[in-house]
C-alpha positions in Angstrom: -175.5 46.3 -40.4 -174.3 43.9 -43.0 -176.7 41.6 -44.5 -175.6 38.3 -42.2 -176.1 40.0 -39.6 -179.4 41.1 -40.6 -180.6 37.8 -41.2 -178.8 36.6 -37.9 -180.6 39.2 -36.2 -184.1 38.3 -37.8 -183.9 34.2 -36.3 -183.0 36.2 -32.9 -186.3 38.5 -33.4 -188.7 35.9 -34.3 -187.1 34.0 -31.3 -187.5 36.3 -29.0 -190.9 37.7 -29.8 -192.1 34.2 -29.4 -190.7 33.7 -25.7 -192.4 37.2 -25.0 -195.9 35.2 -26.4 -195.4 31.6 -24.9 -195.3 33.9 -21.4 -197.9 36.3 -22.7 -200.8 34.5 -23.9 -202.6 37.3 -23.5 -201.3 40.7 -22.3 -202.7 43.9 -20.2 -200.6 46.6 -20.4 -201.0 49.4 -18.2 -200.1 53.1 -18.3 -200.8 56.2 -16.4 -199.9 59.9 -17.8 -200.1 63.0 -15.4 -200.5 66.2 -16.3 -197.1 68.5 -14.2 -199.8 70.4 -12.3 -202.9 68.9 -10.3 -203.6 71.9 -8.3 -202.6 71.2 -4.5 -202.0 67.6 -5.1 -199.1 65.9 -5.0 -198.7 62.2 -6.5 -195.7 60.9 -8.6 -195.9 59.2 -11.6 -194.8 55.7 -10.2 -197.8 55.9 -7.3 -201.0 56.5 -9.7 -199.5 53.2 -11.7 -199.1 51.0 -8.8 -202.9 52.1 -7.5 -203.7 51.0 -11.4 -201.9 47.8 -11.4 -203.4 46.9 -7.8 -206.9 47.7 -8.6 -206.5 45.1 -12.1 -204.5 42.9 -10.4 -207.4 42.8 -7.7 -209.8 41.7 -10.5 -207.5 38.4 -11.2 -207.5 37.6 -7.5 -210.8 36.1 -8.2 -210.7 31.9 -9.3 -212.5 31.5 -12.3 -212.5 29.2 -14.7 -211.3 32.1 -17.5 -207.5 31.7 -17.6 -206.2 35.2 -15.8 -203.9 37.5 -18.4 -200.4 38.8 -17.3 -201.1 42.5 -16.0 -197.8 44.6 -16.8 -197.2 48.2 -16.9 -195.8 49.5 -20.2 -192.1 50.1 -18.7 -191.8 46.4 -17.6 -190.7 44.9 -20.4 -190.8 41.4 -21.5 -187.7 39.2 -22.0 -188.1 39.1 -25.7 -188.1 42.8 -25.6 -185.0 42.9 -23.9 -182.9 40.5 -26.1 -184.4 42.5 -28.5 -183.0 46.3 -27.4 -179.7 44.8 -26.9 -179.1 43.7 -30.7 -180.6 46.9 -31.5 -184.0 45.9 -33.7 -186.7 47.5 -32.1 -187.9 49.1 -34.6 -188.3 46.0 -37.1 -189.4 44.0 -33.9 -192.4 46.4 -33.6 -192.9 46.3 -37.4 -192.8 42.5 -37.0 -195.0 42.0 -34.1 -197.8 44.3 -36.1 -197.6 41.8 -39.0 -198.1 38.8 -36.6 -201.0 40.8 -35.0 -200.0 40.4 -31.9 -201.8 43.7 -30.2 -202.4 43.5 -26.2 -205.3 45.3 -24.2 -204.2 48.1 -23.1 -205.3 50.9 -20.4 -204.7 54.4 -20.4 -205.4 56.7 -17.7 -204.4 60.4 -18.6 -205.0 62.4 -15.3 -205.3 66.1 -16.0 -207.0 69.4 -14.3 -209.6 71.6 -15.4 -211.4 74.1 -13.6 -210.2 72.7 -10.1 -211.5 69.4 -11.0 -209.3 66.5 -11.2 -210.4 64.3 -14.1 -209.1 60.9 -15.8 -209.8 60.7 -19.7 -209.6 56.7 -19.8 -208.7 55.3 -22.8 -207.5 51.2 -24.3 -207.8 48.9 -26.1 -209.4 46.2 -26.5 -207.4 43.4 -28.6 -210.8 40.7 -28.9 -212.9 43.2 -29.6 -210.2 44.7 -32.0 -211.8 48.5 -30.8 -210.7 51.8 -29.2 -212.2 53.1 -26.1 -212.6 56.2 -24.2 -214.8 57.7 -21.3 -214.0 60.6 -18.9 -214.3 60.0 -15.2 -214.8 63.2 -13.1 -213.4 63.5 -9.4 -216.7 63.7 -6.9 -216.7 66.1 -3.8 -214.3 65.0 -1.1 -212.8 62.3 -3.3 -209.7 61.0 -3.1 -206.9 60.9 -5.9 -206.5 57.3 -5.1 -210.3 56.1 -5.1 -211.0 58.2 -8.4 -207.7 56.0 -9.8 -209.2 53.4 -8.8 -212.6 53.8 -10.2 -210.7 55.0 -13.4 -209.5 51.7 -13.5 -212.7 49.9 -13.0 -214.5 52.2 -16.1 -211.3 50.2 -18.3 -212.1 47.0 -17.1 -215.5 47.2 -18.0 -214.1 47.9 -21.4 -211.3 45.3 -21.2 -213.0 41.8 -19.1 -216.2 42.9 -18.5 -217.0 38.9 -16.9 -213.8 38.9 -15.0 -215.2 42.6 -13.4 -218.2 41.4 -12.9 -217.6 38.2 -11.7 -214.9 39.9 -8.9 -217.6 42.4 -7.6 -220.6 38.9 -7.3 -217.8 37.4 -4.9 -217.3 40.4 -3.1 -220.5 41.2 -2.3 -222.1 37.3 -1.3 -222.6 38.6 1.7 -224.6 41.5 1.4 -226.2 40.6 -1.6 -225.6 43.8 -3.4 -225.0 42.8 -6.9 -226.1 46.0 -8.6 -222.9 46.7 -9.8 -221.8 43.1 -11.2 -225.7 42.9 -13.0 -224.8 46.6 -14.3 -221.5 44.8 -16.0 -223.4 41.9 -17.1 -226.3 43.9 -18.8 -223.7 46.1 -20.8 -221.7 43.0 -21.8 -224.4 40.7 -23.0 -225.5 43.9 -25.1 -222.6 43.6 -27.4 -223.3 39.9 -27.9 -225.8 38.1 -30.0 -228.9 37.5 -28.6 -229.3 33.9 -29.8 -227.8 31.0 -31.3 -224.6 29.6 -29.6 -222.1 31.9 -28.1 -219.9 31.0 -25.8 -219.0 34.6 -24.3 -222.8 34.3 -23.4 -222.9 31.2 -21.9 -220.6 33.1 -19.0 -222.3 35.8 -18.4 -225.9 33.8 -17.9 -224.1 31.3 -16.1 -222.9 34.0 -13.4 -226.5 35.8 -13.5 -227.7 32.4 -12.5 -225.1 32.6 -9.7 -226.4 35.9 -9.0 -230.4 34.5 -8.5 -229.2 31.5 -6.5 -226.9 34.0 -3.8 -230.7 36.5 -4.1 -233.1 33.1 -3.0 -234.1 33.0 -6.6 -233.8 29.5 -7.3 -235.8 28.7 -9.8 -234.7 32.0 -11.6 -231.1 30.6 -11.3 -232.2 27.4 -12.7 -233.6 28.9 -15.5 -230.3 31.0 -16.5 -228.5 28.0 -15.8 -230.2 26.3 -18.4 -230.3 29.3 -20.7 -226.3 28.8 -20.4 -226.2 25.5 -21.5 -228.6 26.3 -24.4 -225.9 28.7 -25.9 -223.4 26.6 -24.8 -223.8 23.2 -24.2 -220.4 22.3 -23.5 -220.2 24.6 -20.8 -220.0 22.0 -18.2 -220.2 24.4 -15.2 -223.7 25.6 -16.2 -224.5 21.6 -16.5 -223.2 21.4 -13.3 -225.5 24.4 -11.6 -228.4 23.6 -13.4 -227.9 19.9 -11.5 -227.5 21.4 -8.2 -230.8 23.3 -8.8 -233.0 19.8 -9.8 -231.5 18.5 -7.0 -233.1 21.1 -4.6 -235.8 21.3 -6.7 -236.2 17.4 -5.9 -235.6 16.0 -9.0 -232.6 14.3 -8.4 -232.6 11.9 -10.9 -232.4 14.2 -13.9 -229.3 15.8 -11.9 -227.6 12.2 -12.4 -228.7 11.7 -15.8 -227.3 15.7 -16.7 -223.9 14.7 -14.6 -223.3 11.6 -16.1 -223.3 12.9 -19.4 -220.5 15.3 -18.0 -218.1 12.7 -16.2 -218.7 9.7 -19.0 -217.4 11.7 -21.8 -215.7 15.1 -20.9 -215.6 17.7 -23.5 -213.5 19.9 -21.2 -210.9 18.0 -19.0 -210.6 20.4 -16.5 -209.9 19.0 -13.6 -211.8 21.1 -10.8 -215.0 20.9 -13.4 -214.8 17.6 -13.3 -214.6 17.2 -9.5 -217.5 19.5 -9.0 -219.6 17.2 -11.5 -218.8 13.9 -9.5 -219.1 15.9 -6.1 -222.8 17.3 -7.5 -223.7 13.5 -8.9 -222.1 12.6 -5.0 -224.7 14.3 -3.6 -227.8 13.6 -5.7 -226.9 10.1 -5.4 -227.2 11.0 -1.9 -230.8 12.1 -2.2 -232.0 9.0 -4.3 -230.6 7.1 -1.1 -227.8 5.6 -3.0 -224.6 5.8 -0.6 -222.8 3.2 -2.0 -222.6 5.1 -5.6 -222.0 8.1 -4.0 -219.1 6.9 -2.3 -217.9 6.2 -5.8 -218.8 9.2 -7.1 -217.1 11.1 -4.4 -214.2 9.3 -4.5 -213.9 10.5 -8.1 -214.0 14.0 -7.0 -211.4 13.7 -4.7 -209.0 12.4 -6.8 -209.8 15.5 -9.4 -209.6 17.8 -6.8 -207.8 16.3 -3.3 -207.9 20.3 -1.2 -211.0 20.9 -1.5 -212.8 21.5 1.8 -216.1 20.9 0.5 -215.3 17.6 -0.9 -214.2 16.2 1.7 -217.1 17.2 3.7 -219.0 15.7 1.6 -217.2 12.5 1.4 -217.5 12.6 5.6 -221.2 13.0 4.9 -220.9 10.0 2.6 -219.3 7.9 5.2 -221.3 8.6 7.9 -224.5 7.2 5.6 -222.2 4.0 5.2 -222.0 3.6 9.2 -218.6 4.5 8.7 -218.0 7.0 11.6 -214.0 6.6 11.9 -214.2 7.5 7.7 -216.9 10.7 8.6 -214.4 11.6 11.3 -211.6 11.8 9.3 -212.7 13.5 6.4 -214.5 15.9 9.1 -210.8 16.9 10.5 -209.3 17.0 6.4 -212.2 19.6 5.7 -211.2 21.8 8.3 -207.5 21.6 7.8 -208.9 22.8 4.2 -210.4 25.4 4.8 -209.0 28.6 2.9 -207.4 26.2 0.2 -207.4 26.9 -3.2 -209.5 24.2 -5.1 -212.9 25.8 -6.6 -213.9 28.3 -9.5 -216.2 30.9 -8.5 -218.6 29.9 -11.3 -219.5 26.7 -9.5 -222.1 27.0 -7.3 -221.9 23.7 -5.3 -218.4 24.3 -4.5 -219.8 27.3 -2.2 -221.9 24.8 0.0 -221.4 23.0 2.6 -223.6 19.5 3.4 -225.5 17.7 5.9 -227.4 15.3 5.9 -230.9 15.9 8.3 -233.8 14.1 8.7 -232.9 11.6 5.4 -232.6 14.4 2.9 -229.7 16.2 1.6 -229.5 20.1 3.3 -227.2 22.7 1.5 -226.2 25.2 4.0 -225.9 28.2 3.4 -222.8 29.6 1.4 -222.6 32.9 3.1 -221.1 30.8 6.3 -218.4 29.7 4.4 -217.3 32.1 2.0 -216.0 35.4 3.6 -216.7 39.1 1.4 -214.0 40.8 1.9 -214.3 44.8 2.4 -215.0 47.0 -0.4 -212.8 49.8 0.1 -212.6 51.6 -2.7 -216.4 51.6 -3.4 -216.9 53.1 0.0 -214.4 55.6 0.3 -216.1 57.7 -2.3 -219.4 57.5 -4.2 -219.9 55.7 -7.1 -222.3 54.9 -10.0 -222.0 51.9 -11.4 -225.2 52.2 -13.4 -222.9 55.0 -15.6 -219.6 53.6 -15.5 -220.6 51.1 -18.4 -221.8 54.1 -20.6 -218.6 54.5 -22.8 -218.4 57.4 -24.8 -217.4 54.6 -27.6 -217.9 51.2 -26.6 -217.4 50.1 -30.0 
């Protein structure tokens, strides 16, 4: 290869590598190795990575406010990969891409036998962290190939997102409460963190132990972590918002306003369903200081952040209906329901779970397990599982 084309060839690279980043901001790439013999089962390569990519895929299902990665398995290749096997540089693209430090999580799952046992030696890494990882996971009597992939999978994202993973299994389980598993995640996550000053990795995971209290009956625990989030992060303007939701039930509505307005008058994050949730929060404690016609502003605001939201506009009928304006309440009564099942909310914001009514002159927050459905857990119940142990990596790094 002459020199032009050389140089030709690098402008191509850099080119290249750089569409395979602008789509990529940050990668998971997934592999599964077999060993030829697994005793009397029989599984092809192409099924264990599919059960892999659903199970992490699964995790990302969840709305958060965390931007989701892209989840790939290592023989889907990016564009810039392509381009890049066609004119034949491979090998200097990989050479380039280390200088540029551009290293993805990855997951390994290398499924082997031994003694009549099946076993997956997980291994990854984990690009933030900058570490190696591995842990063994052992097949349990009467277990499943397909549920011990699966709980393969969940022992790597422990490793990889533990807040994501955590913050998957809370949603999950809202309905029957049973957040052993996601305050397992949490507890091994916030041990690799500083214990104080600001930190904004913490900030998430008090914020969603908060959630955790408030979906338990712990209120004044969740308000608590709620603040504690803000403490290590104070523009974490979803904590701001929770901890307002909790003064308001804790009848203190004006400090609610006076956190919220701090939140709406100058934004430090522009999101826009943050936002909403702050003006549908100030909505309703303007609500409780028996101020409708402010909270018809407020409200507004929040539907123009965030128009398919179910729980806005319910609150906005609520809001109507205190104005004496019952052709308004019955309106945005009908536009809740046709929004039902919309997307619209992070799962980190607590009021956005709710519905409201307004009884006897005070606001009431109904309860969220009537309007958010858990789905099944499937593969926690087809075989056994410890959670508590999962997050014991043989090097956590």
């Amino acid at each position: 290869m002459d020199l032009t084309t050389l140089i030709a060839g690098a402008f191509v690279l850099i080119a290249a590598l750089g569409i395979d980043t602008a789509l990529h901001p940050r990668d998971i790439i997934l592999q599964v190795t077999r060993a030829q013999s697994l005793g009397n089962i029989s599984v092809t390569d192409s099924m264990l990575s599919d059960v892999l990519q659903s199970e992490v895929d699964n995790v990302y299902v969840t709305p958060s406010i965390v931007a989701a990665p892209v989840v790939r398995l290592k023989t889907d290749r990016g564009i810039g990969v392509s381009i890049i096997e066609a004119i034949g540089l491979s090998r200097v693209a990989e050479a380039l891409q280390n200088q540029l430090e551009h290293y993805p999580d990855t997951i390994i799952l290398h499924v082997y036998s031994e003694n009549g046992v099946i076993k997956v030696l997980v291994t990854g890494y984990n690009s933030r962290r900058g570490t190696d990882f591995d842990q063994e996971v052992d097949q349990v009597k009467d277990e499943l190939i397909v549920s011990l992939i699966r709980r393969a999978a969940d022992t790597a994202m422990i490793q990889i997102d533990p807040y994501m993973t955590a913050l998957s299994s809370m949603r999950k389980h809202i309905g029957d409460k049973d957040f052993k598993y996601s305050e397992d995640v949490i507890q091994f996550a916030k041990s690799r963190l500083p214990r104080s000053g600001t930190s904004v990795d913490r900030s998430l995971f008090e914020n969603l132990e908060g959630m955790i209290a408030l979906f338990s009956d712990h209120d004044d625990r969740a308000g608590k972590l709620f603040q504690n989030a803000m403490n290590s992060n104070p523009t974490n303007h979803v904590a701001t918002v929770n901890l307002a939701l909790m003064e308001i039930e804790a009848k203190n509505p004006e400090r609610a306003v006076s956190l919220l307005l701090n939140i709406v008058v100058n934004p430090q994050q522009k999101n826009p369903i943050v936002i909403s949730a702050a003006y549908l929060t100030l909505a309703v404690a303007y609500l409780d200081l028996h101020r409708p016609t402010e909270a018809d502003a407020a409200i507004q605001q929040a539907a123009l952040y965030n128009p398919a939201n179910a729980t806005i506009a319910s609150v906005w009928a609520e809001v109507k209906h205190t104005l004496g304006d019952e052709n308004g309440a019955l309106a945005l009564r009908a536009k809740a329901r046709s929004l039902e099942g919309e997307n619209g909310a992070y799962s980190e914001i607590a009021a956005l779970y709710y519905t409201l009514a307004w009884e006897n002159g005070e606001v009431v927050l109904r309860d969220p397990f009537e309007t958010v459905a858990a789905a099944p857990d499937v593969s926690r119940k087809t075989a056994p599982t410890a959670p508590e142990t999962a997050v014991k990596a043989v090097n956590p790094g």
